[in-house]
PDB file as gemmi writes it, atoms N, CA and C in Angstrom:
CRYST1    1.000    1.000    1.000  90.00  90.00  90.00 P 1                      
ATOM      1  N   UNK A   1     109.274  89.139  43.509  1.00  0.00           N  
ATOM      2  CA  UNK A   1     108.457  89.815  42.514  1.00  0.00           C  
ATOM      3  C   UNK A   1     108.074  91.213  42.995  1.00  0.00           C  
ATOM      4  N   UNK A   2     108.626  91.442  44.318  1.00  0.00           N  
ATOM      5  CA  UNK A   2     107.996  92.648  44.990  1.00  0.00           C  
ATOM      6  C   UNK A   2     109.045  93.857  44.470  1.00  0.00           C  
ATOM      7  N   UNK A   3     109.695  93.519  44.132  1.00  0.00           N  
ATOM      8  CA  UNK A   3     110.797  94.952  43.688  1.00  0.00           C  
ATOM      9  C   UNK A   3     110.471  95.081  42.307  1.00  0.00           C  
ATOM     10  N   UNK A   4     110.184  94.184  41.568  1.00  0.00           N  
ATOM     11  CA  UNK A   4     109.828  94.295  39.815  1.00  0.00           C  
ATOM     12  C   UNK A   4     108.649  95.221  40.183  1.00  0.00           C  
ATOM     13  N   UNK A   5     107.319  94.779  40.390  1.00  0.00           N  
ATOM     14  CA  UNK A   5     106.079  95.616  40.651  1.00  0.00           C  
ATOM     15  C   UNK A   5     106.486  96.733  40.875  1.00  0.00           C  
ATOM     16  N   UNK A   6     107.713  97.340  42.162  1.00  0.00           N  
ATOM     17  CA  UNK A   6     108.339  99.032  42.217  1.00  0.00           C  
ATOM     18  C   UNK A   6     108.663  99.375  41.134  1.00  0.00           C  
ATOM     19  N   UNK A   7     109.237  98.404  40.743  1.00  0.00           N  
ATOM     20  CA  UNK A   7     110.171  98.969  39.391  1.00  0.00           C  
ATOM     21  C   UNK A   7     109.285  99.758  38.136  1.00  0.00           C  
ATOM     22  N   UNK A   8     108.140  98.838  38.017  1.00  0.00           N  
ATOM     23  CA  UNK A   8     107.385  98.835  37.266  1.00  0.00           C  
ATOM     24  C   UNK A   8     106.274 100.112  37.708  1.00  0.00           C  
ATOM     25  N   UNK A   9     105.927 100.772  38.146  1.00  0.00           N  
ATOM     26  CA  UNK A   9     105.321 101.443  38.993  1.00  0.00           C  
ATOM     27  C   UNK A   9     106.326 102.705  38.579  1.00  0.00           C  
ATOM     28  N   UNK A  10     107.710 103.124  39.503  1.00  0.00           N  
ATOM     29  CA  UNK A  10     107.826 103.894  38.881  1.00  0.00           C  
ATOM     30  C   UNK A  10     108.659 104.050  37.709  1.00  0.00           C  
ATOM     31  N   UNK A  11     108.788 103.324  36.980  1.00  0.00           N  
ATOM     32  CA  UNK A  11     108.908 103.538  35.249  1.00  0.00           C  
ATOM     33  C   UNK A  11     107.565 104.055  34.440  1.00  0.00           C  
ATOM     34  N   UNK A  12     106.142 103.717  34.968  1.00  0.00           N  
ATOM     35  CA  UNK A  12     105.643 104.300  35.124  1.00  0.00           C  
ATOM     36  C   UNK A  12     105.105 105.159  35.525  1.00  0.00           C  
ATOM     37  N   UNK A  13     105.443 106.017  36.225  1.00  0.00           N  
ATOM     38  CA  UNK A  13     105.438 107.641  36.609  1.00  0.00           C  
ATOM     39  C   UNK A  13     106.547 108.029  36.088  1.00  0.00           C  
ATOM     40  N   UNK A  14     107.616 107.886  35.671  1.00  0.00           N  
ATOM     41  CA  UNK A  14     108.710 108.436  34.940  1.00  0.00           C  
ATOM     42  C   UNK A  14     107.654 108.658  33.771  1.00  0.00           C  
ATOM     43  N   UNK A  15     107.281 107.461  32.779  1.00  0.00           N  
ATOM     44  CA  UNK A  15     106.523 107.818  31.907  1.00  0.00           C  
ATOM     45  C   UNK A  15     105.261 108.925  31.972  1.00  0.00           C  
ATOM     46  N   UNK A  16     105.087 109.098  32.706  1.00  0.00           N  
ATOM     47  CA  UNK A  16     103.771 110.088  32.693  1.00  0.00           C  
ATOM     48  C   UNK A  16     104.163 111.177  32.793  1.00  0.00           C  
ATOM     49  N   UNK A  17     105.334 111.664  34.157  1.00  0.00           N  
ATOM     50  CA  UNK A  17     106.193 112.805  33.576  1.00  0.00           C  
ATOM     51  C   UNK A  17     106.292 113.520  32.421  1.00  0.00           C  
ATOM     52  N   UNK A  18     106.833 112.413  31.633  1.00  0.00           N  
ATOM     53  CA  UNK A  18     107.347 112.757  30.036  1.00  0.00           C  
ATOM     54  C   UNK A  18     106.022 113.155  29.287  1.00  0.00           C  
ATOM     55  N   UNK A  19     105.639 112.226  29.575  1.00  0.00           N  
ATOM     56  CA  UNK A  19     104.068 112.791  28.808  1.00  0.00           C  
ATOM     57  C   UNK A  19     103.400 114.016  29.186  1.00  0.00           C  
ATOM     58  N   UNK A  20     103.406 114.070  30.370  1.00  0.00           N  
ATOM     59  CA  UNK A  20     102.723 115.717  30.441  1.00  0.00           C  
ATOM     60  C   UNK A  20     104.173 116.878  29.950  1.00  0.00           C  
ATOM     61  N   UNK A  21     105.313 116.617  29.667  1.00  0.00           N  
ATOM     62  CA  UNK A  21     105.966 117.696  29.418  1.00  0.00           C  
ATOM     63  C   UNK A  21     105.744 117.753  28.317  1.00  0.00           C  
ATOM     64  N   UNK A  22     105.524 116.548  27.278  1.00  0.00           N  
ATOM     65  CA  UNK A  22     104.970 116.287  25.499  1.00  0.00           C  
ATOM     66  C   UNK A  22     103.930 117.394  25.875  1.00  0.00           C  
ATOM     67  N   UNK A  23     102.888 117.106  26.537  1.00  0.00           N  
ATOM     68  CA  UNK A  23     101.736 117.419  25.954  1.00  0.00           C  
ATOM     69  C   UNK A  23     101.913 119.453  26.528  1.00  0.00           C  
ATOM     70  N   UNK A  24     102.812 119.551  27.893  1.00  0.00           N  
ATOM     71  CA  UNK A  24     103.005 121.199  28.112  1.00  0.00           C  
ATOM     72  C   UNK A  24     104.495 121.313  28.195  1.00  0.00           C  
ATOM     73  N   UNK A  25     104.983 121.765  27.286  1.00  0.00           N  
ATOM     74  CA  UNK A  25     106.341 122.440  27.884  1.00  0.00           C  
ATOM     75  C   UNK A  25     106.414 122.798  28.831  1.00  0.00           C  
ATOM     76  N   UNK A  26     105.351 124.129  29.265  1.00  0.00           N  
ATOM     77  CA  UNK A  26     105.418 124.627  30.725  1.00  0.00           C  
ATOM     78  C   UNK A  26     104.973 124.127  32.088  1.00  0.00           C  
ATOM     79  N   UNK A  27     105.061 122.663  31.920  1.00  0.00           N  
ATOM     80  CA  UNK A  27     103.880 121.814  33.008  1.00  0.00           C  
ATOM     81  C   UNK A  27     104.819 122.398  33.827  1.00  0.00           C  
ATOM     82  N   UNK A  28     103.974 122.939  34.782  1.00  0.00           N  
ATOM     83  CA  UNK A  28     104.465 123.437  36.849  1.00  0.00           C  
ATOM     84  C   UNK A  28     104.879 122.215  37.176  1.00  0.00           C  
ATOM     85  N   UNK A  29     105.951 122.072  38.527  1.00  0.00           N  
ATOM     86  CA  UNK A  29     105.918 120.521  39.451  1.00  0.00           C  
ATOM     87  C   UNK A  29     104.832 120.016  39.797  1.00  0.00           C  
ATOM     88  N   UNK A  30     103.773 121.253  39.958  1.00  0.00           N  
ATOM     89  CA  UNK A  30     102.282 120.768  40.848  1.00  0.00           C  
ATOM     90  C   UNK A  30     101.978 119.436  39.417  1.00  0.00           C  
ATOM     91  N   UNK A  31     101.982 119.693  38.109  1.00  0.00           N  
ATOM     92  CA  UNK A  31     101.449 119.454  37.316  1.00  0.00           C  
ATOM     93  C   UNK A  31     102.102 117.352  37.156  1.00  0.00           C  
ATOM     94  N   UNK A  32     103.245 117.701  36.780  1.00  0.00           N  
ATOM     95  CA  UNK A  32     104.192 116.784  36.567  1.00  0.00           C  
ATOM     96  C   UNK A  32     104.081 115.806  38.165  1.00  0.00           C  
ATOM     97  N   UNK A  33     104.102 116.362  39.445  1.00  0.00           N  
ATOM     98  CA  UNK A  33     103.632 115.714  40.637  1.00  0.00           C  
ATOM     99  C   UNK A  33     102.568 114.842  40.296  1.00  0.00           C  
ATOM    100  N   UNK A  34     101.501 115.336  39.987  1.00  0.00           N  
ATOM    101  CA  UNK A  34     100.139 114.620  40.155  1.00  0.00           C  
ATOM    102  C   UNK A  34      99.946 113.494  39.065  1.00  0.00           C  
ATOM    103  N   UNK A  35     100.416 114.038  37.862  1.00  0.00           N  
ATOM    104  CA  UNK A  35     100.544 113.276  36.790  1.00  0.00           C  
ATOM    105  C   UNK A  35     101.697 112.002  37.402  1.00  0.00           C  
ATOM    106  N   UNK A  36     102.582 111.701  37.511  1.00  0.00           N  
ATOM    107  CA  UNK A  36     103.499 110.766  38.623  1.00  0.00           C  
ATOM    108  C   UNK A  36     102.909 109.533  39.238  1.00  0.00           C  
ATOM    109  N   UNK A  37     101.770 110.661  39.991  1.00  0.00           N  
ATOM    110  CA  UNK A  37     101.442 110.168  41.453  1.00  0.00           C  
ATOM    111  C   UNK A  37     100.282 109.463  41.077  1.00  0.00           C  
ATOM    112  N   UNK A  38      99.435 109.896  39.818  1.00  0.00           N  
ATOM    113  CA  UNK A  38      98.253 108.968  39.475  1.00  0.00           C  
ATOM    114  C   UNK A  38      99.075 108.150  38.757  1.00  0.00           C  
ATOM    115  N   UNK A  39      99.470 108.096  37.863  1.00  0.00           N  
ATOM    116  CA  UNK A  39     100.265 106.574  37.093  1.00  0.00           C  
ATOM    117  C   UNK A  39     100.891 105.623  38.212  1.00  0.00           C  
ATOM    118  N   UNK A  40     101.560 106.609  39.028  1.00  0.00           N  
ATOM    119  CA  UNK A  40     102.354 105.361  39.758  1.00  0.00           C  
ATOM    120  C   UNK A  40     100.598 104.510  40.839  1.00  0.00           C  
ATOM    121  N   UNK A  41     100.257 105.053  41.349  1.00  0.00           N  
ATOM    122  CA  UNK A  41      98.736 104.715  41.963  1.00  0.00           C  
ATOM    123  C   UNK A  41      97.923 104.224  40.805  1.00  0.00           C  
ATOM    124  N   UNK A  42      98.027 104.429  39.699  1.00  0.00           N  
ATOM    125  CA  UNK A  42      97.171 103.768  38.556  1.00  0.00           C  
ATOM    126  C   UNK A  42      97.815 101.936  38.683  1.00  0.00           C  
ATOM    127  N   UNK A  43      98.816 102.162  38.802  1.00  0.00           N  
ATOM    128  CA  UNK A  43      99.532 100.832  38.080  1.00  0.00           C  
ATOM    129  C   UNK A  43      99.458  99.966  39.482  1.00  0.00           C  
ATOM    130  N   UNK A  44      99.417 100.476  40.689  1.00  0.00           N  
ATOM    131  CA  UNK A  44      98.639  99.834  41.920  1.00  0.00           C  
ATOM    132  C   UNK A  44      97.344  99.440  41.749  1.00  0.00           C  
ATOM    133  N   UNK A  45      96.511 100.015  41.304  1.00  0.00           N  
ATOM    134  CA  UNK A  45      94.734  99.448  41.525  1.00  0.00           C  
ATOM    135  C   UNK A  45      94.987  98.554  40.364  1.00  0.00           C  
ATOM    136  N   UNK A  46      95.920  98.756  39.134  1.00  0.00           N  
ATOM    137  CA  UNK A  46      95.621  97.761  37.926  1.00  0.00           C  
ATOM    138  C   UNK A  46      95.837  96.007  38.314  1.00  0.00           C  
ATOM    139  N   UNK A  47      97.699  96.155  38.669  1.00  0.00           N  
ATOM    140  CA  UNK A  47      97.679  95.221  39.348  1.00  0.00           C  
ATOM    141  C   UNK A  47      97.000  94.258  40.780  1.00  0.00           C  
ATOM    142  N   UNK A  48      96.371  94.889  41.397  1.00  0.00           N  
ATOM    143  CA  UNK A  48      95.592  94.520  42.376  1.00  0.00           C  
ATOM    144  C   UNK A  48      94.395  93.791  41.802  1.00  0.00           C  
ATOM    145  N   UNK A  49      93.615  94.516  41.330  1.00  0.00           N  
ATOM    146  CA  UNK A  49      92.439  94.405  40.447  1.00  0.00           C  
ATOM    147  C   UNK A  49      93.063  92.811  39.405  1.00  0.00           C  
ATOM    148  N   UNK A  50      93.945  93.010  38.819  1.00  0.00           N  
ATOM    149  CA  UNK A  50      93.783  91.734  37.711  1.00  0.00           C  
ATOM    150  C   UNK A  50      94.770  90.818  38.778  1.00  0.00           C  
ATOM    151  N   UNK A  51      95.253  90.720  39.915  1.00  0.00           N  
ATOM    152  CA  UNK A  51      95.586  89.718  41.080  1.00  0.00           C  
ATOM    153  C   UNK A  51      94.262  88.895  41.555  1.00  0.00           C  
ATOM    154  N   UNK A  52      93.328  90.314  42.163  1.00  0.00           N  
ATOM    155  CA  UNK A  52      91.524  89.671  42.316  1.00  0.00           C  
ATOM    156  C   UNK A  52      90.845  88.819  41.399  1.00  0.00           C  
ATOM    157  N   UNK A  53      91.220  89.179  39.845  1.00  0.00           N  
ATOM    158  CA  UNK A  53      90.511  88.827  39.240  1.00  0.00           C  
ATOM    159  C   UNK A  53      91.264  86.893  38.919  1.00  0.00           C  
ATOM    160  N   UNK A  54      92.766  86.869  38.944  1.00  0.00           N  
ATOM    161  CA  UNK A  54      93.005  85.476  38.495  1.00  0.00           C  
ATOM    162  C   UNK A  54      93.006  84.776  39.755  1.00  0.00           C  
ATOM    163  N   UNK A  55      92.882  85.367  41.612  1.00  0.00           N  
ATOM    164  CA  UNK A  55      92.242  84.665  42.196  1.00  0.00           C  
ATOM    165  C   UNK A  55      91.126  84.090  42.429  1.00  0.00           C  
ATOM    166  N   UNK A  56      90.324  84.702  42.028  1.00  0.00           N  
ATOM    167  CA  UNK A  56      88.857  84.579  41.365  1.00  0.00           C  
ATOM    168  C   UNK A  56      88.520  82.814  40.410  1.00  0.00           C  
ATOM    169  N   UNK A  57      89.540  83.583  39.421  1.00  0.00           N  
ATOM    170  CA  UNK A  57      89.665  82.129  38.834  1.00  0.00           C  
ATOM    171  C   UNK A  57      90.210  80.788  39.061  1.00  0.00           C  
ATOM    172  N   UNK A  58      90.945  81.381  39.664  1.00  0.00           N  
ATOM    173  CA  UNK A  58      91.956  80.122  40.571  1.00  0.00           C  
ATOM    174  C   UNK A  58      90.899  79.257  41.250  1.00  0.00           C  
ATOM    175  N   UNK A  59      89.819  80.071  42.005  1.00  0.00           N  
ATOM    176  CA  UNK A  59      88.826  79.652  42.929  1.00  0.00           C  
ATOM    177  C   UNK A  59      87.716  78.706  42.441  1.00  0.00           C  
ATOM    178  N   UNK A  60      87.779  79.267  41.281  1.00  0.00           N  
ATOM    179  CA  UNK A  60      86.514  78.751  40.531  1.00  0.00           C  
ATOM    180  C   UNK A  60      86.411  77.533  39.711  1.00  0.00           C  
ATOM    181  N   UNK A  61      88.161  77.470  39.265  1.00  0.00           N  
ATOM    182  CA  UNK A  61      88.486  76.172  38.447  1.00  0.00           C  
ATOM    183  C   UNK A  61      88.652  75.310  39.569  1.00  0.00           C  
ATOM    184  N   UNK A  62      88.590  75.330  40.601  1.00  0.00           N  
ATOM    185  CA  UNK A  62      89.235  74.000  42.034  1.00  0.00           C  
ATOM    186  C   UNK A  62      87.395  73.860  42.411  1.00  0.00           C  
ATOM    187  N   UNK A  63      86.153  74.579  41.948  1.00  0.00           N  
ATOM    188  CA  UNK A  63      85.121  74.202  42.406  1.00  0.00           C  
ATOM    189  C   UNK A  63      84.739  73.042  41.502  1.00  0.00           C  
TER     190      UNK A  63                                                      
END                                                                             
Protein backbone atom coordinates (compact mmCIF):
# COMPACT_ATOMS: atom_id res chain seq x y z
CA UNK A 1 0.00 0.00 0.00
CA UNK A 2 3.16 2.05 0.38
CA UNK A 3 3.70 2.89 -3.34
CA UNK A 4 -0.22 3.69 -3.95
CA UNK A 5 0.01 6.47 -0.99
CA UNK A 6 3.35 7.87 -3.46
CA UNK A 7 1.35 7.54 -6.15
CA UNK A 8 -1.33 9.28 -4.70
CA UNK A 9 0.65 12.11 -3.23
CA UNK A 10 2.21 12.95 -6.26
CA UNK A 11 -0.82 12.93 -8.57
CA UNK A 12 -1.52 15.21 -6.21
CA UNK A 13 1.04 17.79 -6.65
CA UNK A 14 0.79 17.21 -10.35
CA UNK A 15 -2.71 18.46 -9.61
CA UNK A 16 -1.88 21.55 -7.85
CA UNK A 17 0.63 22.43 -10.48
CA UNK A 18 -2.17 22.62 -12.92
CA UNK A 19 -4.13 24.54 -10.75
CA UNK A 20 -1.91 27.30 -10.03
CA UNK A 21 -1.14 27.59 -13.88
CA UNK A 22 -5.41 27.78 -14.20
CA UNK A 23 -5.45 30.22 -11.76
CA UNK A 24 -1.71 32.29 -13.30
CA UNK A 25 -0.51 31.73 -16.61
CA UNK A 26 2.60 33.39 -15.45
CA UNK A 27 3.06 31.27 -12.17
CA UNK A 28 7.23 31.48 -11.62
CA UNK A 29 8.76 27.73 -10.63
CA UNK A 30 9.09 29.42 -7.13
CA UNK A 31 5.24 29.52 -7.45
CA UNK A 32 4.28 26.09 -9.04
CA UNK A 33 7.28 24.56 -6.45
CA UNK A 34 5.46 25.47 -3.36
CA UNK A 35 2.09 24.90 -4.63
CA UNK A 36 3.52 20.92 -5.36
CA UNK A 37 5.20 20.80 -2.23
CA UNK A 38 2.12 21.81 0.00
CA UNK A 39 -0.37 19.34 -1.78
CA UNK A 40 2.06 16.69 -1.92
CA UNK A 41 2.75 17.44 2.25
CA UNK A 42 -1.04 18.19 2.44
CA UNK A 43 -1.97 14.66 1.38
CA UNK A 44 0.76 13.40 4.12
CA UNK A 45 -0.81 15.09 7.32
CA UNK A 46 -4.39 14.05 5.69
CA UNK A 47 -3.59 10.58 5.54
CA UNK A 48 -1.78 10.34 8.81
CA UNK A 49 -4.38 12.24 10.63
CA UNK A 50 -7.47 9.94 9.35
CA UNK A 51 -4.82 6.60 10.05
CA UNK A 52 -4.86 8.29 13.94
CA UNK A 53 -8.17 8.77 13.79
CA UNK A 54 -9.47 4.89 12.66
CA UNK A 55 -6.75 3.76 15.16
CA UNK A 56 -8.44 5.55 17.63
CA UNK A 57 -11.40 3.66 16.80
CA UNK A 58 -10.05 0.45 16.40
CA UNK A 59 -9.02 1.07 20.16
CA UNK A 60 -12.11 2.00 21.38
CA UNK A 61 -14.42 -0.67 19.83
CA UNK A 62 -11.93 -3.67 21.54
CA UNK A 63 -12.65 -1.56 25.02
Amino acid sequence: MGILDEVGKIAGAVAAVEAAEKLDANASLLTKGIAAIARFEGAGALESAAHDQQEAKDASDQV
